[in-house]
N, C-alpha and C positions, 0 to 999 in steps of 0.2 A: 539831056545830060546822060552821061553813058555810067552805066554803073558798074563796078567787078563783084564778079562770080562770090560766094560765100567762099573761105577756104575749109575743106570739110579733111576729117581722117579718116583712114582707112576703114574698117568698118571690122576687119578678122582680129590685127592688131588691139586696138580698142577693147574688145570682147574678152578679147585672154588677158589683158591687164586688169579688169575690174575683177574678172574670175579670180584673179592671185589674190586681187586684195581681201574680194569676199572671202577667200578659204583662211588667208593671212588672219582677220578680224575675229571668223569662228574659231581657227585654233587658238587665237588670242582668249576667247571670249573663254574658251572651254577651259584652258589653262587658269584662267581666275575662276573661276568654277570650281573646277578641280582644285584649286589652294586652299579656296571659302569650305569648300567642305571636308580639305585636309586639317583647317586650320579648326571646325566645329567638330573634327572628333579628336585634335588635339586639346580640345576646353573640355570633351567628354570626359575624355581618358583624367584629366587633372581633378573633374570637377568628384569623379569616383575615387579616386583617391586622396582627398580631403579629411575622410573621417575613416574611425577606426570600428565604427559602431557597425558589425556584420546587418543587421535589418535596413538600415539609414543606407551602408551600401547596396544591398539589393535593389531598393527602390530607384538610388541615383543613378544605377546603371539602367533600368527599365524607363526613365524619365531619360537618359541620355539619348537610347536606342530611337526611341519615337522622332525625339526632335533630329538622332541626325540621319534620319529616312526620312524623313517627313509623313511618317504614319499618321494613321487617328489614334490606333491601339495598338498595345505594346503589354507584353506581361515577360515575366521572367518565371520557370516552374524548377523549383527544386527535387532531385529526385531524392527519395528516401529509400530506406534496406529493403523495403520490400520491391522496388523496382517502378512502382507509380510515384506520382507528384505528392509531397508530402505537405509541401505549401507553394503558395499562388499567390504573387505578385502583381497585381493588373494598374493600368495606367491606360484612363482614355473613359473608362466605364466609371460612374459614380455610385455612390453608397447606395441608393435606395434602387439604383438601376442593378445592381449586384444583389441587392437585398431579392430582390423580385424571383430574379434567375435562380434563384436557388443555391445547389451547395457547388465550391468551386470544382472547378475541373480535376480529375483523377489521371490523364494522360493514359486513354484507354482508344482514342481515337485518332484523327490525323495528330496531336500534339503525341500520341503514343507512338508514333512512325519513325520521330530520333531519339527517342527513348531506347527503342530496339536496336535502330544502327543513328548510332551519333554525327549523321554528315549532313551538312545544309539541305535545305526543301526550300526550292523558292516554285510559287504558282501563281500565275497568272488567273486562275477562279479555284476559288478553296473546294468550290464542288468537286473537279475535276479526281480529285485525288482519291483511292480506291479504298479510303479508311475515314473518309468521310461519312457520319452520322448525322448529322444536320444539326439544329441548334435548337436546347431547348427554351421553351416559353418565355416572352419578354428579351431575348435575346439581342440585340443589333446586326443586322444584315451584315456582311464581310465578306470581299470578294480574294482579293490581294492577298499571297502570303507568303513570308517570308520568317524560316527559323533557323538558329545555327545553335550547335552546342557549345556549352562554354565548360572547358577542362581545368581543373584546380590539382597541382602535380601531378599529368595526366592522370587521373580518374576523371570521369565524366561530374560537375557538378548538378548543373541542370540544365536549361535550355531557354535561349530567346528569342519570342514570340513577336512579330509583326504581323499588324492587317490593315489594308485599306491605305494604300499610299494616294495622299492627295491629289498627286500628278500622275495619276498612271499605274502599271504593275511594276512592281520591283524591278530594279535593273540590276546586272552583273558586278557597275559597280557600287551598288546597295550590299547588295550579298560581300565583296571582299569590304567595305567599309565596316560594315558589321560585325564580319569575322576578327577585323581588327581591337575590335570595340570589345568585341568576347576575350581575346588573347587578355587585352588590357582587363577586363572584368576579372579572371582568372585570379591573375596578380594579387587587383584589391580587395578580393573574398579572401586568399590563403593569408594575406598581410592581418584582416580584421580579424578572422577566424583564429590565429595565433596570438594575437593582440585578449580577445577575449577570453582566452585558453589561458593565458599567464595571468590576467585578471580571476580568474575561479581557481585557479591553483593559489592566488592569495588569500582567498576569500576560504578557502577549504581548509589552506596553511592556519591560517587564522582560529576558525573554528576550532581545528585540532587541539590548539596549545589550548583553548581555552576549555575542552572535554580534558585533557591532561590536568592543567590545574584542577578540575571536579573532581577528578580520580582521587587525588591526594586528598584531600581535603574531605577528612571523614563526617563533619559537622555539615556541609554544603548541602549541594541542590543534586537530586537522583540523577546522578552520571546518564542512566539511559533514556530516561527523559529529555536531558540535556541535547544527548545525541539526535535523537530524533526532531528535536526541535531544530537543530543546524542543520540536519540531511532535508529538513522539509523546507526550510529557509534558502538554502541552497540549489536544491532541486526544482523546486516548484511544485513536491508531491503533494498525492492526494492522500495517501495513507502510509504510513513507515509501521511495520508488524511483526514482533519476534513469536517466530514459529517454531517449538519446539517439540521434540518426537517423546509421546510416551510410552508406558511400559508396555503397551498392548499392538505396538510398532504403529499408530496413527498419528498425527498428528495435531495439536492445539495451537490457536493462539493463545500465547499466556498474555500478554501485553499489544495495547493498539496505539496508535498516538494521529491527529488528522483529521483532516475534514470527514474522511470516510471510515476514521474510526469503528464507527458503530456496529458496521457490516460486518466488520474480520470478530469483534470481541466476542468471545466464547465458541466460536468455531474451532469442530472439530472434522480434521479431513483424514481419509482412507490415504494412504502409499497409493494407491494407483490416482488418486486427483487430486494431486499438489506436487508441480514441481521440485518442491522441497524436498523429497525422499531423493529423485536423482541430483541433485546438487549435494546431501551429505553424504547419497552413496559417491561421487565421484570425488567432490572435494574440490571441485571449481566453478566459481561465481557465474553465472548466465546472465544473459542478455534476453529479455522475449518484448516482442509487439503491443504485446496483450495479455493479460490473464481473464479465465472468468471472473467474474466479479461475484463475491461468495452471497446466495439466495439466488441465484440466476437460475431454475428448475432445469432449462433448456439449454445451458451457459451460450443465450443469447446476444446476453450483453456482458460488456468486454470493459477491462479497467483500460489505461494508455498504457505505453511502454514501462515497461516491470525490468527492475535488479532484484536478482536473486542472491543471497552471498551465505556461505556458509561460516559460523563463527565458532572458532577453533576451540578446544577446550581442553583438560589434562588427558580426560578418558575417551577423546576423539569428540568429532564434529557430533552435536546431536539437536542440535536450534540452528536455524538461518534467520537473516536479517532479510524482511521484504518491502522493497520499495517501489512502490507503483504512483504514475501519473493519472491528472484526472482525462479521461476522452477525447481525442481531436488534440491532448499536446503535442508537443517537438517530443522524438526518437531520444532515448538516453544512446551515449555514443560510448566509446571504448574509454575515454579518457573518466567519464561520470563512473565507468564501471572501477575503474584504477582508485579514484579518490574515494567510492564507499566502502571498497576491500581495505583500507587502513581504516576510515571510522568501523569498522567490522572487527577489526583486531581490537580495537580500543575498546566495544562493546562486549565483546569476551573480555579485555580484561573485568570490565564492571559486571559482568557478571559471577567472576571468579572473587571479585570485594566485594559482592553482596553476598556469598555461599559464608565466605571467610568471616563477615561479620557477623549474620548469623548463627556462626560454630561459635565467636567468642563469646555474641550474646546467650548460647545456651552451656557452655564452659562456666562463665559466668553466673549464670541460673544453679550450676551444678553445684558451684565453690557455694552460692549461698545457702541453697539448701543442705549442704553437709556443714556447715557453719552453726546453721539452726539448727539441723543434727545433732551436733557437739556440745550444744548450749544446752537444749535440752537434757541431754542425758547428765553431763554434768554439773548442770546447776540446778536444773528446776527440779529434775527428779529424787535430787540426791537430796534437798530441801526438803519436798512430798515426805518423801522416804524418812527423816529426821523427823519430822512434823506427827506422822504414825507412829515413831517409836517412841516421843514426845508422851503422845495418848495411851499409847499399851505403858508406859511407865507411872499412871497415875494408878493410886490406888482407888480402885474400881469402887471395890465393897463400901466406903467408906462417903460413899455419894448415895443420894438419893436416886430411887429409883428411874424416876423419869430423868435423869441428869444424865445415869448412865446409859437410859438408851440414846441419849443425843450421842454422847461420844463414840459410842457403838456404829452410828448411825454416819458420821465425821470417818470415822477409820474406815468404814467400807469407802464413802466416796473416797477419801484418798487413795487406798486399792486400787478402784475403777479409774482415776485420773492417771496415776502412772503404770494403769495396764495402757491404759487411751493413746498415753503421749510415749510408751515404748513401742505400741504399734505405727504412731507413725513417724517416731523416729526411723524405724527399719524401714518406712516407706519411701523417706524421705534418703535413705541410703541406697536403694532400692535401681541397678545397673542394668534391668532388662532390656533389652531394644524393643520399642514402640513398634505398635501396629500399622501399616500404612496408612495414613489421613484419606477423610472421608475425599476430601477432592480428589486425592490421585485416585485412590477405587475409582469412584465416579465418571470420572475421565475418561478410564480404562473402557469402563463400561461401552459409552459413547464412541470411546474411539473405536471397541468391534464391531458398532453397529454403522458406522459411517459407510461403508462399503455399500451400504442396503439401499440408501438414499442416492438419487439422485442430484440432491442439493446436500451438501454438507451440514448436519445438524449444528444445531446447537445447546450450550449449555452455560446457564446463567447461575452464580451464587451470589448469595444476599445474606450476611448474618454470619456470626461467626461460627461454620457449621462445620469447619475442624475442632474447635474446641467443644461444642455441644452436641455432635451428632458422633457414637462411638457405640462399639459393644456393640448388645442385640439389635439395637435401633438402629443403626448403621446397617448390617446386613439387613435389615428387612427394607434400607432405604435402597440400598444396591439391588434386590429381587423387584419393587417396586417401579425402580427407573427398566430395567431387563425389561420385566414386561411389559411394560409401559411401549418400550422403541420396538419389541417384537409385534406387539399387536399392532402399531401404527406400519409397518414396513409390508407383514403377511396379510393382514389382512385389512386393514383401510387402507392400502396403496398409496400412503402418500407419499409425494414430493420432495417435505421440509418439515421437520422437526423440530421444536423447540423443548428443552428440557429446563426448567426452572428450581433450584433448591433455597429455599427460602426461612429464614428465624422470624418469626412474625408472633407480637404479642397475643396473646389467649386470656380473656379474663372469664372465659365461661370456665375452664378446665380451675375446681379448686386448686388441682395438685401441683399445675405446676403453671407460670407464670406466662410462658412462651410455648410456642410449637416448632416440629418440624413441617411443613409443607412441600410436596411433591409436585408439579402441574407439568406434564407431557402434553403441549401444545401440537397437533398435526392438519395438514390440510387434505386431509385423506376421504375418503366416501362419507363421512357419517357416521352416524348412529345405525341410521335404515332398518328398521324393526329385528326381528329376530337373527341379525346376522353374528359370523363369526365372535363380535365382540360383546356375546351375552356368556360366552365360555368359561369353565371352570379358572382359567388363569383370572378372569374379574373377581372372581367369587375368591379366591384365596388372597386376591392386594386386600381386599373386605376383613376376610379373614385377620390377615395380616394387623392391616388395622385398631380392628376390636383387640386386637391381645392388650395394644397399649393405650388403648382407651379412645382409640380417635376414630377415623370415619373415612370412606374412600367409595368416590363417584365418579360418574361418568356420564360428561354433557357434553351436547352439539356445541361446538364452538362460533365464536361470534359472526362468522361469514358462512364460512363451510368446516369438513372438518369436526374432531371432537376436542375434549382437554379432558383429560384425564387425572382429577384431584384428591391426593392422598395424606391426611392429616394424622402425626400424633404428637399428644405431649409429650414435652422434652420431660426424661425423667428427673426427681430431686436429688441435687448430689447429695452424695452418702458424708456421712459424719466423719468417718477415716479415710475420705481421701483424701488423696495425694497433691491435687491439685490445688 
């Protein structure tokens, strides 16, 4: 049986039709490729701007980046004023794997590359790159990398981070995919960041009215108190501190309020280490990174980002309002500086109603005591005075001896009563201007010596030692603190100073109930046998002392250092005074 041939085709023909279809199929293939991952940074782009919350943003964008590269890790690095990364967004690395590595990235190495020039970095081995450091401890190995910056109205905001693409090194169209993703990112940070900004300007609106109604309302709650509790509320600070200049041009905090309270109360600083002096000499609120933190010998350690603002007054700026964060916060930004310069006006004004309340409270004081003034004279003594010519009208002779020396004995005391109460009526009339209170001396004091310290001293009162500490005892309390900070500065060298003035009861002293106590706390050399602090200045605080009956030592202090304790009783008030 005869069979026919196969019919076969050509064989060139052939070859170039399957060629077309393969190329046909790939560019098909790639086209749906190409849509699937137009279409995953279209869900990117939507899924970032969903929320209005700027942190919720950051991460969505960092979770977007990874899935649509198909990374392992992915971070997003904000930059802050100072030009490094101020926070660090990571995606890929877990908590206790983050935990290990220690403190986040600063953008000082390849991630500090478009920190410098803002233009894409893509690498094929992250070693390669000439600002490569390597990774520290516990780290995860990363070969792949891939970073674009993302601009929020053009300004540079930070930059996103890729490594380790699953498939390979980065491709070209990874990098414009990316960049598209950053455009898009741009948008939903300036969108959130606005969104949050009209949020805190309610929140600050808010606050304001409700320090306004304090102001008014003179029975309420301490306006500055008040204040400081909405600026710490609002802010997230660690301390809010009115720092005002005294007469000796230093500076005090009079008031702290804050978790770090403690630190600022009773510090006193020199004009040259307190920004304070150039904000009131200038007259315009600052911005800083960082303040030392007051005890810091070496001002080693740093508060967070500090507002400085200066608070207006009739006779010119002479206190600022200081706001500082606690370590490792977010940057205070221009807008934080805008909203605390009006609670800063509002703080001048409560300082201006507390001056004014206390004039009316001693206006007040003044009307009374000329009141009793006027009582006295015309009623009680003019009574006295009747009552004596009462007795000089009796006839004397016509009494028994001893009768008449009672009456004799009645006339003089009434004499002596309205000599008594015409002496303090005149007292109580009595227009001098007072001596400056034992605090501001004291102050003064402190604030000349602040200069000498490297750590800004301090100075603590306890007791009411404007009203019981005056006169002689007063100055010898001012020569006692003197030397007190001169021997701790020249000759125990110390660091930090603590100055203590304190009312503390006395039952050993018959005479008087209470004391005044002095203790100059310093972290200086010591004692150390015969040194400079066996000097005649000890021998005269002694002296000093003995005049008013009390006593004054000098011992090693509890670690190192000495303290310096200077005791006398409070004198007895006098029978005509005034107070």
């Amino acid at each position: 049986m005869r069979t026919d041939p196969p019919i076969g085709f050509p064989e060139l023909p052939r070859s170039e039709l399957e060629k077309a279809i393969d190329e046909l199929v790939q560019k098909a293939q790639s086209v749906l490729h190409t849509q699937g991952r137009l279409r995953d940074l279209l869900s990117a782009t939507r899924a970032i701007t969903e929320d209005l919350d700027v942190e919720v943003v950051l991460r969505r964008i960092t979770q977007a980046a990874v899935d649509l590269a198909g990374a392992r890790f992915g971070a997003l690095g904000v930059i802050g004023p100072d030009g490094t990364l101020e926070q660090f967004i990571h995606v890929g690395i877990d908590t206790e794997a983050a935990r290990s590595i220690g403190h986040l990235p600063r953008g000082l190495g390849v991630l500090g590359a478009l920190i410098d020039d803002p233009s894409p970095v893509r690498l094929d081995h992250l070693a390669d790159h000439d600002r490569f450091v390597g990774f520290p401890d516990g780290h995860p190995p990363m070969e792949s990398f891939l970073g674009v910056p993302i601009q929020v109205r053009g300004q540079v905001f930070g930059n996103l981070y890729l490594t380790e693409r699953t498939d390979g090194p980065f491709s070209a169209e990874d990098e414009e995919l990316l960049q598209a993703l950053a455009g898009a990112a741009g948008v939903a940070i300036d969108n959130a960041r606005l969104f949050g900004e009209s949020q805190r300007r309610q929140r600050w609106a808010l606050a304001s009215a409700e320090v306004s109604s304090a102001l008014l309302d003179q029975d309420g709650a301490d306006p500055l108190g008040l204040i400081a509790a909405s600026v710490i509320r609002l802010t997230g600070a660690a301390v809010v501190a009115l720092v005002a200049r005294t007469d000796s041009d230093a500076f005090a905090t009079d008031m702290a309020w804050g978790d770090d309270a403690e630190a600022y109360l009773g510090r006193v600083f020199s004009a040259a280490s307190t920004p304070a002096a150039q904000v009131i000499a200038s007259g315009n609120p600052a911005l800083s990174l960082g303040l030392p933190r007051p005890g810091s010998p070496d001002q080693s350690d740093f508060t967070g980002s500090a507002m400085i603002v200066p608070l207006a007054r009739p006779g010119g700026a002479d206190s600022v309002l200081l706001v500082a964060r606690p370590t490792g916060s977010a940057q205070f930004v221009e807008l934080d500086l805008d909203m605390i310069t009006d609670f800063a006006a509002q703080a001048s004004v409560a300082l201006e109603l507390r001056s004014a309340r206390e004039a009316r409270e001693r206006v007040a004081l003044l009307e009374d005591r000329e009141r009793i003034a006027r009582d006295l004279h015309d009623n009680v003594i003019q009574r006295l005075f009747g009552a004596g010519l009462a007795l000089n009208g009796l006839d004397l002779h016509a009494l028994p001896p001893s009768a008449r020396a009672r009456v004799d004995g009645i006339s003089d005391l009434l004499d002596e009563a309205i000599a008594e109460i015409r002496t303090s009526v005149f007292a109580l009339r009595a227009t001098h201007r007072p001596e400056a209170d034992a605090r501001h001396r004291l102050l003064d004091v402190v604030g000349e010596a602040a200069g000498s310290f490297p750590t800004s001293p301090r100075i603590i009162f306890e007791g009411e030692v404007d009203l019981l500490v005056a006169g002689v005892l007063l100055d010898d309390v001012e020569a006692v603190v003197r030397e007190g900070l001169s021997n701790a500065a020249r000759h125990a060298q110390a660091t930090s100073v603590t100055v203590s003035i304190t009312i503390e009861p006395t039952a050993a002293s018959p005479a008087s109930s209470s004391a005044v106590v002095v203790r100059v706390t310093d972290d200086g050399l010591g004692l150390g046998g015969d040194g400079p602090r066996a000097a005649s200045g000890i021998a005269n605080l002694a002296a000093r002392a003995a005049s008013h009956g009390g006593s004054s030592e000098l011992t090693p202090g509890a670690e190192h250092g000495a303290v310096l304790t200077w005791r006398a009783p409070l004198p007895e008030p006098s029978k005509d005074s005034s107070r």
